[in-house]
C-alpha positions in Angstrom: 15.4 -42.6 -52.9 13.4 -43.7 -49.7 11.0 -42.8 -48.0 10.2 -41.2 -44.6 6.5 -42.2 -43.0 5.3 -41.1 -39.5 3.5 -43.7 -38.2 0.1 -42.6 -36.0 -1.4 -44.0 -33.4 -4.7 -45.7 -34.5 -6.8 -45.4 -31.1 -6.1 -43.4 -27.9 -4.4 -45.4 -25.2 -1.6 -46.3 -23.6 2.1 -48.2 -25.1 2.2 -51.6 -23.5 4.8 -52.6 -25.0 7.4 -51.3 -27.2 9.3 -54.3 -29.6 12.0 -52.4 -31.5 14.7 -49.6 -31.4 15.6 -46.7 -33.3 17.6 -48.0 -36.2 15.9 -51.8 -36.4 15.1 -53.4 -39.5 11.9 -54.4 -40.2 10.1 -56.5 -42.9 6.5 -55.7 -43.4 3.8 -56.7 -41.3 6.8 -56.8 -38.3 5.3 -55.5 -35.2 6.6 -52.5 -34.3 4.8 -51.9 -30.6 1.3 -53.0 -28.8 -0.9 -50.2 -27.8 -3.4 -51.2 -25.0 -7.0 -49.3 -24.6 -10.0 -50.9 -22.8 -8.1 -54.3 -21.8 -7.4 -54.7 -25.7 -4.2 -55.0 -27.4 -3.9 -54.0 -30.4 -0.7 -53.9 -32.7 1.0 -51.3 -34.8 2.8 -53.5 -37.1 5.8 -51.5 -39.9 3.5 -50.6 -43.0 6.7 -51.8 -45.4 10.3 -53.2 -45.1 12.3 -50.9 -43.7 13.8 -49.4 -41.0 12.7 -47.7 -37.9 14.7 -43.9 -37.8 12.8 -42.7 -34.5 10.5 -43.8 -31.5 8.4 -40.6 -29.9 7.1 -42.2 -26.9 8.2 -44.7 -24.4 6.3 -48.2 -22.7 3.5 -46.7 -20.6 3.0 -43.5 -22.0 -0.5 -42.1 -22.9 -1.2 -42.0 -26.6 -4.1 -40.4 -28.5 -5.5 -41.0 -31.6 -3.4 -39.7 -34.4 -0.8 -39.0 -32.6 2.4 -39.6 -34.6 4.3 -42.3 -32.3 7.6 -43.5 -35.1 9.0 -42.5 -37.4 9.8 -45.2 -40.2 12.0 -45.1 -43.4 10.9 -47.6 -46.6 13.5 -49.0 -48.2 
């Protein structure tokens, strides 16, 4: 059976850059997209191997804190 996991944005910012699409495979620790706030980058990275089902926001957006941002399925 796996798993479905929102992933949420850590800080409120903007997406600088996103590195994957919808139906990638990832391993864990693979970054998924950069989020930029106050001249910083900082990575979301896949919490597991697996595969990415959904992005809900594009390069540039606005992002706030806990805002859910993927959608990820475990294998």
């Amino acid at each position: 059976m796996t798993k479905q996991t929102k992933i949420r944005s850590e800080i409120t910012g903007t997406v600088w850059k996103i590195l994957v699409q919808a139906g990638d495979t990832l391993q864990a620790d693979d970054t998924i997209m950069v989020l930029e706030s106050m001249k910083m980058e900082i990575p979301v990275i896949a919490p597991e191997a697996g595969r990415v089902i959904e992005l809900f926001i594009a390069e540039g957006a606005p992002v706030r804190e806990g805002q859910d941002i993927a959608l990820f399925e475990e294998e």
